[in-house]
Gaussian input, Z-matrix of N, CA and C with variables (Angstrom, degrees):
# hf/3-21g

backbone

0 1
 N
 C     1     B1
 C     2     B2     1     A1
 N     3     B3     2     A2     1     D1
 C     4     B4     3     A3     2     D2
 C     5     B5     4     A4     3     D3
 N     6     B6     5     A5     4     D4
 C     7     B7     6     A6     5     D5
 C     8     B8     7     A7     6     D6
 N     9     B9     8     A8     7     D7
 C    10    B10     9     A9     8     D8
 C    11    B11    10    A10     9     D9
 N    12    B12    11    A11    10    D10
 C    13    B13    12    A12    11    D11
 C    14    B14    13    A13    12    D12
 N    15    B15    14    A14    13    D13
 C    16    B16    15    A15    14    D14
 C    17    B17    16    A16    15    D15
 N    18    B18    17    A17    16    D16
 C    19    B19    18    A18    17    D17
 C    20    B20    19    A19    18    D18
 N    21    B21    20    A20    19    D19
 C    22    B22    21    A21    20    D20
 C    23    B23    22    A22    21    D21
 N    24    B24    23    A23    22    D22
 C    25    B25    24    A24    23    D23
 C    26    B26    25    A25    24    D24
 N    27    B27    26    A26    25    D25
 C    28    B28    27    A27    26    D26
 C    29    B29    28    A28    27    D27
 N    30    B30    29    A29    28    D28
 C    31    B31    30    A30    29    D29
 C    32    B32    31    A31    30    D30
 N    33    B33    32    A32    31    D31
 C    34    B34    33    A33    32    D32
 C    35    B35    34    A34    33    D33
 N    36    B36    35    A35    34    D34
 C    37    B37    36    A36    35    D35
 C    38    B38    37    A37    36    D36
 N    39    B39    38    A38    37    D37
 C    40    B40    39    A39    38    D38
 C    41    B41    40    A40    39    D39
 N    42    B42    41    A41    40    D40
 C    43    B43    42    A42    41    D41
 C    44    B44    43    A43    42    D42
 N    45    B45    44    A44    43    D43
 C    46    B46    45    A45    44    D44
 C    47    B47    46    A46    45    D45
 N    48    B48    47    A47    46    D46
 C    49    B49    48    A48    47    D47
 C    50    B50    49    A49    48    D48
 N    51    B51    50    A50    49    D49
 C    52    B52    51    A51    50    D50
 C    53    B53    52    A52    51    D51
 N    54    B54    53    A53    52    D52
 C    55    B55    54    A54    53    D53
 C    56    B56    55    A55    54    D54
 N    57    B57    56    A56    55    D55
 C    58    B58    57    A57    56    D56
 C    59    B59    58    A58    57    D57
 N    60    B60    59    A59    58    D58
 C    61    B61    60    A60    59    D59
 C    62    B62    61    A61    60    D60
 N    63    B63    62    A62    61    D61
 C    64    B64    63    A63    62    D62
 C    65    B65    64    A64    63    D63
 N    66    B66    65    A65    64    D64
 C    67    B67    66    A66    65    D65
 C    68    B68    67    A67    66    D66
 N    69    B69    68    A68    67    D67
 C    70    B70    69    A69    68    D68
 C    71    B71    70    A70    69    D69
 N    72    B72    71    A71    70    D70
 C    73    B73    72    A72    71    D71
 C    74    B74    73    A73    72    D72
 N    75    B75    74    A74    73    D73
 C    76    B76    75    A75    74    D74
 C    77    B77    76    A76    75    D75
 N    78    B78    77    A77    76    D76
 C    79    B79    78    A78    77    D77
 C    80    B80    79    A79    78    D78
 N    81    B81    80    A80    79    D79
 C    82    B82    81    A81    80    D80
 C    83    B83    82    A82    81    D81
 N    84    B84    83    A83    82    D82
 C    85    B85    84    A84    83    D83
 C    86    B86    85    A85    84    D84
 N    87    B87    86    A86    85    D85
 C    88    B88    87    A87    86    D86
 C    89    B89    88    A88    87    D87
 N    90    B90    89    A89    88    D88
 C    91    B91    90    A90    89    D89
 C    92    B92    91    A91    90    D90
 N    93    B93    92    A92    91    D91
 C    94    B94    93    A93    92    D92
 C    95    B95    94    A94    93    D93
 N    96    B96    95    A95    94    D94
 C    97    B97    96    A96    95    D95
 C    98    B98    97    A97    96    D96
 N    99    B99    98    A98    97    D97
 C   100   B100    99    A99    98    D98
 C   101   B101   100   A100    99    D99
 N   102   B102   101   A101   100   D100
 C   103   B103   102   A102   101   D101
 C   104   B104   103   A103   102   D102
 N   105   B105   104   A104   103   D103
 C   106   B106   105   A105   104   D104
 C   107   B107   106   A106   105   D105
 N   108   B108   107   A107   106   D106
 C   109   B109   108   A108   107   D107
 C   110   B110   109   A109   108   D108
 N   111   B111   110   A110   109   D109
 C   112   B112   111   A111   110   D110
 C   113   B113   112   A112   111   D111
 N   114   B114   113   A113   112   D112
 C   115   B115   114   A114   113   D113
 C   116   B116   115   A115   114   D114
 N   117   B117   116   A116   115   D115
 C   118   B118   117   A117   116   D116
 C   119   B119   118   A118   117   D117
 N   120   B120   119   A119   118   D118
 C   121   B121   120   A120   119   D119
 C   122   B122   121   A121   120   D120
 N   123   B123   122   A122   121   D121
 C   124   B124   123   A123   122   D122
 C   125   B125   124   A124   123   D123
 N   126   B126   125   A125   124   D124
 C   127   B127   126   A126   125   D125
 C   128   B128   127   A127   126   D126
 N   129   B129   128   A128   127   D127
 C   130   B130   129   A129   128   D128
 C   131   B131   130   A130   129   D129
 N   132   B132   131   A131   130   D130
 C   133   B133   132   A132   131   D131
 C   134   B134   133   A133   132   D132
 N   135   B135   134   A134   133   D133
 C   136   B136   135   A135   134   D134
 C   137   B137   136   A136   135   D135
 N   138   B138   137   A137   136   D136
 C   139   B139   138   A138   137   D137
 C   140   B140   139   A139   138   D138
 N   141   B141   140   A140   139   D139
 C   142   B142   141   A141   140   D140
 C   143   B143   142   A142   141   D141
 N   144   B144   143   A143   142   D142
 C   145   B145   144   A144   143   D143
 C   146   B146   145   A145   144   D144
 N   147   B147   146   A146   145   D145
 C   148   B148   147   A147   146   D146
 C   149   B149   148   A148   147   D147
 N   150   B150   149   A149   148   D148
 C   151   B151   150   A150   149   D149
 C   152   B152   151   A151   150   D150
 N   153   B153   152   A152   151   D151
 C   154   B154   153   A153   152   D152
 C   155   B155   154   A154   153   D153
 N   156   B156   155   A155   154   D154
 C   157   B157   156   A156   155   D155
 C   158   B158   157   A157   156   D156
 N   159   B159   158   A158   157   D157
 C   160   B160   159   A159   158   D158
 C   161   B161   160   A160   159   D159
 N   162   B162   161   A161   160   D160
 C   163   B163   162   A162   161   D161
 C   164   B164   163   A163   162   D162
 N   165   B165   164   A164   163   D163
 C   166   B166   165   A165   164   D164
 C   167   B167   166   A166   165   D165
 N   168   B168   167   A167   166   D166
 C   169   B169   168   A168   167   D167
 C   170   B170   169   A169   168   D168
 N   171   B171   170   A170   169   D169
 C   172   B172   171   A171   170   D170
 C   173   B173   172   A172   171   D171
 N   174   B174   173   A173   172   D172
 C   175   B175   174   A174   173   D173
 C   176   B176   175   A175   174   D174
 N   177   B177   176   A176   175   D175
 C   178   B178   177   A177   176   D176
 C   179   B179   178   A178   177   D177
 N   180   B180   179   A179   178   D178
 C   181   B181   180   A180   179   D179
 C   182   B182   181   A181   180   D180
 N   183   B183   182   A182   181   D181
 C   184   B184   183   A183   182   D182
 C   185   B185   184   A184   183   D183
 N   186   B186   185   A185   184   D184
 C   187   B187   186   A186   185   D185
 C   188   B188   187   A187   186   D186
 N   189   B189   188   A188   187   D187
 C   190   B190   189   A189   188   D188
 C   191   B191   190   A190   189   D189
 N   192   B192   191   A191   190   D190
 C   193   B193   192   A192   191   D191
 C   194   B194   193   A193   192   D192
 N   195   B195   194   A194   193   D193
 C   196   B196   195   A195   194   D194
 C   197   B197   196   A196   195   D195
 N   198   B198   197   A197   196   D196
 C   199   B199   198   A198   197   D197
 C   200   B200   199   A199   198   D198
 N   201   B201   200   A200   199   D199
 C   202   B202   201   A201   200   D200
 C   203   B203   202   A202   201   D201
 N   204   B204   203   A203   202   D202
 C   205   B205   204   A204   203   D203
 C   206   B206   205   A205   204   D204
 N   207   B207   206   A206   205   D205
 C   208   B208   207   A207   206   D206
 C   209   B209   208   A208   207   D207
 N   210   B210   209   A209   208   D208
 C   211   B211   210   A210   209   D209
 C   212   B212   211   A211   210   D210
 N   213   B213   212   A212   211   D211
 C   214   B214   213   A213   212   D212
 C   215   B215   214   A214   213   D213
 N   216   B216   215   A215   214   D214
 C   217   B217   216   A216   215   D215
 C   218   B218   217   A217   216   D216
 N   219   B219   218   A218   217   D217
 C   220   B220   219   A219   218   D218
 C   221   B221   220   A220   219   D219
 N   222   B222   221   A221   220   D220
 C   223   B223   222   A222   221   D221
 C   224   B224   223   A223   222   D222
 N   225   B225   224   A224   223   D223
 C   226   B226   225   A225   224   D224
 C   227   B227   226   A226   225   D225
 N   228   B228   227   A227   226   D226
 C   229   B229   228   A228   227   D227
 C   230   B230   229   A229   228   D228
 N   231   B231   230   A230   229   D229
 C   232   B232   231   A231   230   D230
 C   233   B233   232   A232   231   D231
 N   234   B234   233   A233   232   D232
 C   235   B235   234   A234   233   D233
 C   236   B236   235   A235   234   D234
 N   237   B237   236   A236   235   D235
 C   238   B238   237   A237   236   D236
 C   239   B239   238   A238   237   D237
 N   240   B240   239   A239   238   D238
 C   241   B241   240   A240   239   D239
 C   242   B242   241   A241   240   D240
 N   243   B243   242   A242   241   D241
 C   244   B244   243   A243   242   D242
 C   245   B245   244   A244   243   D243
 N   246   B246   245   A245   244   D244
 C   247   B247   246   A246   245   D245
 C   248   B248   247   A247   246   D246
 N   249   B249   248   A248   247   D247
 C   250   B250   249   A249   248   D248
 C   251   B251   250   A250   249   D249
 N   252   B252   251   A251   250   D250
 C   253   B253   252   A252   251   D251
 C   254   B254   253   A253   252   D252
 N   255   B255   254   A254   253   D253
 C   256   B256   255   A255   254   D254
 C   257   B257   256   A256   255   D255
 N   258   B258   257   A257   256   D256
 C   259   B259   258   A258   257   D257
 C   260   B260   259   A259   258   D258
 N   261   B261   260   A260   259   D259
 C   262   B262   261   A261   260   D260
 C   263   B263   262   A262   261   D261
 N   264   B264   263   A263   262   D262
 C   265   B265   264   A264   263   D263
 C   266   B266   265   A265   264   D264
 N   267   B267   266   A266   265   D265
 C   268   B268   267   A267   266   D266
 C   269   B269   268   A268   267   D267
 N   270   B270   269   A269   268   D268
 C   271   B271   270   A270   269   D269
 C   272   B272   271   A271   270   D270
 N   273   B273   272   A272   271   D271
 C   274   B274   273   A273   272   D272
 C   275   B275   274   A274   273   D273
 N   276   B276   275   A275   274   D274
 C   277   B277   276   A276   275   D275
 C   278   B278   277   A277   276   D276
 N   279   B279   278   A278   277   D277
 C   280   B280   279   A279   278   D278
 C   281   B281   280   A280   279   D279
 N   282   B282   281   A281   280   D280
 C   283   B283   282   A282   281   D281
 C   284   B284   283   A283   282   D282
 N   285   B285   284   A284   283   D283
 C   286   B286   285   A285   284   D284
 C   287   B287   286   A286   285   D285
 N   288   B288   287   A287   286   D286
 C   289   B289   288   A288   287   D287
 C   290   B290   289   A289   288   D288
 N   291   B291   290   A290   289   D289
 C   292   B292   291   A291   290   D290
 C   293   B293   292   A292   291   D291
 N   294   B294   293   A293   292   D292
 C   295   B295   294   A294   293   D293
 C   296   B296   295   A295   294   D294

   B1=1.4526
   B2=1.5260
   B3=1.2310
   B4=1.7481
   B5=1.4967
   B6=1.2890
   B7=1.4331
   B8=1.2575
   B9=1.5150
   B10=1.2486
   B11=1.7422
   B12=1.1611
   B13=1.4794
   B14=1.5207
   B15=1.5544
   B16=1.3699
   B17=1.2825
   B18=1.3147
   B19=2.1769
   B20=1.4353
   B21=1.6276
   B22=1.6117
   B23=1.5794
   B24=1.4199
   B25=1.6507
   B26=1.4962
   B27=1.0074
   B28=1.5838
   B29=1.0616
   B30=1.4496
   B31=1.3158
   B32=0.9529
   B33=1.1177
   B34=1.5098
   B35=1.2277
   B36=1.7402
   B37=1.6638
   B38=1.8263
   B39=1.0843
   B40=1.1476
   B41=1.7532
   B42=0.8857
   B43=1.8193
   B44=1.4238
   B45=1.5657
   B46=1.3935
   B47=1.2568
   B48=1.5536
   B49=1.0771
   B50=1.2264
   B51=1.2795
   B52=1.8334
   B53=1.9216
   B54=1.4682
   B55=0.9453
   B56=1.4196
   B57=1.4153
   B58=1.2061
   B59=1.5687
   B60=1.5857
   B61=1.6081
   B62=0.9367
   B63=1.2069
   B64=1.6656
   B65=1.3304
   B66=1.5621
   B67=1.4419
   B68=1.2608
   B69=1.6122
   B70=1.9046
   B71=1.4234
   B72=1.4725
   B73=1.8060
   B74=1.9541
   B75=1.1582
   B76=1.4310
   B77=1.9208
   B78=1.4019
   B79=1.3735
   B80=1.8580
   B81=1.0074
   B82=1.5279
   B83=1.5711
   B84=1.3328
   B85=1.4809
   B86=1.6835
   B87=1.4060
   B88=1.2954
   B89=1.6955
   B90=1.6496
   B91=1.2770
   B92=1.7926
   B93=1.0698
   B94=1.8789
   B95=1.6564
   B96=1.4957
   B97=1.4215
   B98=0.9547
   B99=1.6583
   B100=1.4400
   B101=1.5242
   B102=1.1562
   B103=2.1070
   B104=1.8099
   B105=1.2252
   B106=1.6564
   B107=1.2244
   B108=1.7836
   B109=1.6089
   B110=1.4493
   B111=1.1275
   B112=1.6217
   B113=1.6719
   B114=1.9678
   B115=2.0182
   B116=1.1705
   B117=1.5281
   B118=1.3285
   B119=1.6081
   B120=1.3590
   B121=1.9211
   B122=1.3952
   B123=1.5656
   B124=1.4365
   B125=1.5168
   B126=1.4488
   B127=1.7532
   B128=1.3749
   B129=1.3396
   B130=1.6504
   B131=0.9462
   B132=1.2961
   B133=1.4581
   B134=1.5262
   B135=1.4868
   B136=1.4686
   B137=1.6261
   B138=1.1990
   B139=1.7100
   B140=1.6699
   B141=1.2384
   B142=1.6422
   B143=1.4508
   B144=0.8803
   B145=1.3482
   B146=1.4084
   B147=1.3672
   B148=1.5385
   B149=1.1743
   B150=1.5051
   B151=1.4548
   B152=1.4938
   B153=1.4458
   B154=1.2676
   B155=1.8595
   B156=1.2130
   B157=1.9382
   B158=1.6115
   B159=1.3725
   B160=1.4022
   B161=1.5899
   B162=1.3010
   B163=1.1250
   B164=1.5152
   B165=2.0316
   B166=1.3551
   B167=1.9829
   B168=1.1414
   B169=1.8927
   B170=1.4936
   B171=1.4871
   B172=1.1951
   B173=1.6708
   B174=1.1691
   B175=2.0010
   B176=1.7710
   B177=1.5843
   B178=1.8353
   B179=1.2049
   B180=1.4350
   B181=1.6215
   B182=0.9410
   B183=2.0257
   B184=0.9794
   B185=1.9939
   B186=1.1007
   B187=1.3690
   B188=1.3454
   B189=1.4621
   B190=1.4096
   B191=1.7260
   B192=0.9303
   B193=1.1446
   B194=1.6811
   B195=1.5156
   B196=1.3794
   B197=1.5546
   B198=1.3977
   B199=1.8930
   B200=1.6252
   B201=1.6534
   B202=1.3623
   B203=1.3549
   B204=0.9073
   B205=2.0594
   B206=1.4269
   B207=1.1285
   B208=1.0610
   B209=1.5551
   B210=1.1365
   B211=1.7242
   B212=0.9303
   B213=1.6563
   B214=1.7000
   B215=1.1807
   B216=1.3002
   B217=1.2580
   B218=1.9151
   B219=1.6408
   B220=1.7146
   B221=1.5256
   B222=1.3067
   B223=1.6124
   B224=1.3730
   B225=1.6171
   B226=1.0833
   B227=2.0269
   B228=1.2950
   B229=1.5266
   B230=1.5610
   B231=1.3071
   B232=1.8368
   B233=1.5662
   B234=1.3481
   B235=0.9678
   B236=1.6671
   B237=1.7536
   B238=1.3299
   B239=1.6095
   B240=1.6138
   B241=1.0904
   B242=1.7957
   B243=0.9008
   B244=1.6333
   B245=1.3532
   B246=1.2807
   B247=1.5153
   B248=1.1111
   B249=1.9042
   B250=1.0585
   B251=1.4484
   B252=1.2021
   B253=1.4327
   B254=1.6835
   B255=1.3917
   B256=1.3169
   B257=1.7464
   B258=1.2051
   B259=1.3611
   B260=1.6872
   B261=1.7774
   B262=1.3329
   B263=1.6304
   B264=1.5478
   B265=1.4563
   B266=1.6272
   B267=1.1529
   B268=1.5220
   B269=1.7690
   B270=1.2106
   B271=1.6057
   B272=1.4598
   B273=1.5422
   B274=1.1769
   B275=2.0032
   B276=1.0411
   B277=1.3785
   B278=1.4356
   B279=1.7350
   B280=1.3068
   B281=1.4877
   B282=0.6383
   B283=2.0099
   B284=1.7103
   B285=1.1509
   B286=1.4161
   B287=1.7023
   B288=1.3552
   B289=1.6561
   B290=1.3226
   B291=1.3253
   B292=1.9234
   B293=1.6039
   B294=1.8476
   B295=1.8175
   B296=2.0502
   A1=108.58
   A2=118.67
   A3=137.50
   A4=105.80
   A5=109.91
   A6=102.47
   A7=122.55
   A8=135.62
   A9=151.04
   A10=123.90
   A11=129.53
   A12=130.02
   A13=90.90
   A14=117.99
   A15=123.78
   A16=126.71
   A17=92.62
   A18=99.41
   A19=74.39
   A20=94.35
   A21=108.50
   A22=98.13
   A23=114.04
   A24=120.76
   A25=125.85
   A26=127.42
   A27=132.23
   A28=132.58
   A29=163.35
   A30=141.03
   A31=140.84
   A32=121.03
   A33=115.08
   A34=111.01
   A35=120.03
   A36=107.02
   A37=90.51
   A38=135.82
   A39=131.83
   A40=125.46
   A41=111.96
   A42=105.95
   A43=122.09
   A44=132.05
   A45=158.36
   A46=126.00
   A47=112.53
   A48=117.11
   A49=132.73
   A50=134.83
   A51=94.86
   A52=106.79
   A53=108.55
   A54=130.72
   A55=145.00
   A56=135.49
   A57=129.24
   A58=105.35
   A59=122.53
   A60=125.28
   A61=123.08
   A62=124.28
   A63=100.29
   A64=134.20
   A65=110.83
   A66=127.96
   A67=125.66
   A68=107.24
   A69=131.66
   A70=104.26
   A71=102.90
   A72=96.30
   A73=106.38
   A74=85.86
   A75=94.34
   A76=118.55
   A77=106.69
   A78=108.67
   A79=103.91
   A80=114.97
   A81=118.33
   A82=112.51
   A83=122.76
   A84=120.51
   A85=85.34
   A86=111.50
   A87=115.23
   A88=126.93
   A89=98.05
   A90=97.61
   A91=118.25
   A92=104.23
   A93=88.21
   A94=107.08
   A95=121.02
   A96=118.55
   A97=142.61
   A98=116.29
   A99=104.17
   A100=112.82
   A101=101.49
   A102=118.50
   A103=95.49
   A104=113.87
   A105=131.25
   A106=126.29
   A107=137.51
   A108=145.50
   A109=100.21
   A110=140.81
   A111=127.82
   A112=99.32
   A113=96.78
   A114=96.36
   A115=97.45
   A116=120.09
   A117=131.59
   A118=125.75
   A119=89.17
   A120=105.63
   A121=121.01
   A122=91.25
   A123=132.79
   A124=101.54
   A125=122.21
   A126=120.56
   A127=94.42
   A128=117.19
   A129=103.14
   A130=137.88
   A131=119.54
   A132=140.15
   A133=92.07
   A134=125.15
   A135=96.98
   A136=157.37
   A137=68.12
   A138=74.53
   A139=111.91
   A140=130.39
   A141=130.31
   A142=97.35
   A143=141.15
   A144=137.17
   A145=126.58
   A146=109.55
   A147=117.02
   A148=115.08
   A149=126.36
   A150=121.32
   A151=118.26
   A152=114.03
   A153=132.23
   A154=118.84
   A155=92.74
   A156=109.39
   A157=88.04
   A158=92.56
   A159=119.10
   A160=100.49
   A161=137.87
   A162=142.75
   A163=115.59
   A164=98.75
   A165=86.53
   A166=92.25
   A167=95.87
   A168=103.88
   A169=126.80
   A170=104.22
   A171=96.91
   A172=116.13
   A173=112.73
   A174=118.16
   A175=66.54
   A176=95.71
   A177=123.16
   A178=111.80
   A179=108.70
   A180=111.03
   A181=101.29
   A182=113.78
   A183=124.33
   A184=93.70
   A185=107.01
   A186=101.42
   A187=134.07
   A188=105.98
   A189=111.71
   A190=104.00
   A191=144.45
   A192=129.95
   A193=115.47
   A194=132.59
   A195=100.80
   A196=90.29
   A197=100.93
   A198=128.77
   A199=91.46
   A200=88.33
   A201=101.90
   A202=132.94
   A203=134.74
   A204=122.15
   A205=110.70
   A206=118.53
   A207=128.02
   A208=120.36
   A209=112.58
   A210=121.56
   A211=132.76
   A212=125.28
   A213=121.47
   A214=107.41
   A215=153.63
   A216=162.62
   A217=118.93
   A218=87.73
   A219=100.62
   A220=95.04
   A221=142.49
   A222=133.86
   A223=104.44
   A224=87.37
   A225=96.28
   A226=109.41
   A227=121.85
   A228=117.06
   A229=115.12
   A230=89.85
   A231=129.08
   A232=92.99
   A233=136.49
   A234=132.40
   A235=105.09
   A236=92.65
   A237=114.12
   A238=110.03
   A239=102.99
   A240=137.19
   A241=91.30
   A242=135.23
   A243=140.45
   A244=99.20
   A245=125.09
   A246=127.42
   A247=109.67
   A248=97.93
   A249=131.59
   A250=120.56
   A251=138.11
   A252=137.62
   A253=80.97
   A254=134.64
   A255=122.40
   A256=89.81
   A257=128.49
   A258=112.57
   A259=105.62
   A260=107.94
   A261=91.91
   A262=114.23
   A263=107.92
   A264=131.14
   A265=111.29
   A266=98.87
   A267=126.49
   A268=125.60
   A269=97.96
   A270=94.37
   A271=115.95
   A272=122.79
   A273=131.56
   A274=106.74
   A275=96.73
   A276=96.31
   A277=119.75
   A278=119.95
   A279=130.34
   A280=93.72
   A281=107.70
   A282=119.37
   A283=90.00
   A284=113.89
   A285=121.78
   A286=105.53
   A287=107.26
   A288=106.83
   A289=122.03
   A290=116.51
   A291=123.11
   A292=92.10
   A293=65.47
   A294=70.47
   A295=108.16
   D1=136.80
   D2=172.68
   D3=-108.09
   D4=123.37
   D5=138.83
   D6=-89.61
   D7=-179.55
   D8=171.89
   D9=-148.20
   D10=118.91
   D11=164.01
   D12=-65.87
   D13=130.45
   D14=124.97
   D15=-142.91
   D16=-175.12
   D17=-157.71
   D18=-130.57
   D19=127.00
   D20=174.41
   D21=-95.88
   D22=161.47
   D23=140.00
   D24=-109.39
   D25=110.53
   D26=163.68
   D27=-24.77
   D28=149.47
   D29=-178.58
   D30=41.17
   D31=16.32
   D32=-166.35
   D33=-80.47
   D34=-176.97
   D35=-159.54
   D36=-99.06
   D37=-16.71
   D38=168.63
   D39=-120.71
   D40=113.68
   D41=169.55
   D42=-58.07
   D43=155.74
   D44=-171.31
   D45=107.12
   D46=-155.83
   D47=-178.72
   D48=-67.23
   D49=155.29
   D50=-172.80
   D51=-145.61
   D52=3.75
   D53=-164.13
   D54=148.16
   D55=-142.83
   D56=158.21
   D57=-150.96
   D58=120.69
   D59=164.07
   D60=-102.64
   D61=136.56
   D62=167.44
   D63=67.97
   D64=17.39
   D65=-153.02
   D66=31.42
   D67=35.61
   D68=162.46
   D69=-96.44
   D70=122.64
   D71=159.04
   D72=-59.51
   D73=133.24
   D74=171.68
   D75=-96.07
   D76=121.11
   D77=-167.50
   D78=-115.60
   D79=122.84
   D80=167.30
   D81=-89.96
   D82=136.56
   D83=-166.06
   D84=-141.87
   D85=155.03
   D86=164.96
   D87=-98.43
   D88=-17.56
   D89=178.09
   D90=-73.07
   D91=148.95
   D92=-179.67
   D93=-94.54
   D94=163.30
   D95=173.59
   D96=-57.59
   D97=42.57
   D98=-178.09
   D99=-123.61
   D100=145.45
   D101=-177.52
   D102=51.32
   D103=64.03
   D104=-176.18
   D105=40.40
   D106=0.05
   D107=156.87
   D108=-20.06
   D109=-46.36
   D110=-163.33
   D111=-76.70
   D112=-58.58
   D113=175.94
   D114=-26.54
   D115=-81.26
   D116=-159.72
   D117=-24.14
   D118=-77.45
   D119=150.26
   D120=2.03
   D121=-71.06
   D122=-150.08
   D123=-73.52
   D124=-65.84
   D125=157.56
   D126=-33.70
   D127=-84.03
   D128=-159.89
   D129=-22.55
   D130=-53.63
   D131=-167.91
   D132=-76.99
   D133=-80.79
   D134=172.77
   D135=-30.40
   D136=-31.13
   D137=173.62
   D138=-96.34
   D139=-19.05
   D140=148.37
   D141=-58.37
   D142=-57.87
   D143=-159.45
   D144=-69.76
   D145=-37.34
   D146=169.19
   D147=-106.52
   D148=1.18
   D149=169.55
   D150=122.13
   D151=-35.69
   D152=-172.55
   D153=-69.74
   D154=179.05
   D155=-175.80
   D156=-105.14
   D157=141.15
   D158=179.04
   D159=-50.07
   D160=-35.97
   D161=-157.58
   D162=-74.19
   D163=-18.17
   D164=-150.86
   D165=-113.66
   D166=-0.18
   D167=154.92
   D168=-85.81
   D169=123.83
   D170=-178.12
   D171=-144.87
   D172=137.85
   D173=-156.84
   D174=-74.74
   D175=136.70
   D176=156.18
   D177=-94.47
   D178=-53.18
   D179=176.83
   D180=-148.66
   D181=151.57
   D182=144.66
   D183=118.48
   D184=43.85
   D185=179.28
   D186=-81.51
   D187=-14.69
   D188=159.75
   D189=-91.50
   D190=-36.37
   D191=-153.92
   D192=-106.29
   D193=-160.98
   D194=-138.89
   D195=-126.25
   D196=-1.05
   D197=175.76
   D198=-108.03
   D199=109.44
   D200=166.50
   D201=-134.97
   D202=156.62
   D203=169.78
   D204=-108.58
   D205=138.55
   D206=-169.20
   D207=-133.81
   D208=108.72
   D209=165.94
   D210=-55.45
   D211=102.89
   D212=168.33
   D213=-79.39
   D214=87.91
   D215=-162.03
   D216=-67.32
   D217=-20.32
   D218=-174.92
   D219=-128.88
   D220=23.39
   D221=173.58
   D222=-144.43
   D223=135.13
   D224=-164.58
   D225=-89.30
   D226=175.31
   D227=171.89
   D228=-23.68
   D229=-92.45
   D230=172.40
   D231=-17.33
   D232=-41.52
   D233=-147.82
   D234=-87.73
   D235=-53.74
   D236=169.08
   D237=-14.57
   D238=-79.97
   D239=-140.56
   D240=-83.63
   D241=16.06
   D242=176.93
   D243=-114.08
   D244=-37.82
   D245=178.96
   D246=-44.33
   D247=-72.02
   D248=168.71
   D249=-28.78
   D250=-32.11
   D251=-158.10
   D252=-118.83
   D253=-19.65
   D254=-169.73
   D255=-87.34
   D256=-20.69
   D257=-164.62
   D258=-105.11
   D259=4.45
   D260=165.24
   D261=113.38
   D262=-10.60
   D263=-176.00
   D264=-117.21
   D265=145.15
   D266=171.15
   D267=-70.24
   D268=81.99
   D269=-168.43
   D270=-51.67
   D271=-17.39
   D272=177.90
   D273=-67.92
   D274=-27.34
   D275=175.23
   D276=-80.91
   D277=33.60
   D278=175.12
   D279=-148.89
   D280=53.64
   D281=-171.30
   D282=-95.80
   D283=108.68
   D284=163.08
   D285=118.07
   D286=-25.73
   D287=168.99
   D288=-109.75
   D289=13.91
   D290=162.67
   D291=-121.30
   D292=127.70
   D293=162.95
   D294=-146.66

């Protein structure tokens, strides 16, 4: 199991990954926050993204707001951090919010 800090964006004109701020994965979603469409989003995209079943992501905290942590429930670190280097980012630059 991984956690992750990320900072979503709302609306945006394209969904995924989009970087790293603040040592938050940064996620762009198109749905906006209302009655949970962004959460929703937000599993999705993670779990296309790191490999996993929708089932096995899950928001820990922060469900209204746009700073969140998030549980990969079936991926492991190591795994994380291969994505991560496949998409072009520095997993070291989340040093203190994966654990």
């Amino acid at each position: 199991m991984t956690h992750l800090t990320v900072r979503v964006i709302p609306r945006s004109s394209k969904p995924g990954i989009a970087g790293i701020r603040d040592g938050a994965l940064l996620v762009r979603l198109q749905s906006p926050p209302v009655e949970g469409a962004a959460n929703d989003e937000l599993i999705q995209v993670m779990a296309e993204t790191f490999g996993g079943a929708r089932r096995d992501v899950e928001i820990v905290v922060g469900e209204r707001s746009k700073l969140k942590r998030v549980a990969l429930n079936a991926v492991e670190r190591h795994h994380v951090d291969a994505v991560l280097r496949a998409l072009g980012l520095n997993p070291a630059d989340l040093a203190g919010h994966v654990r």
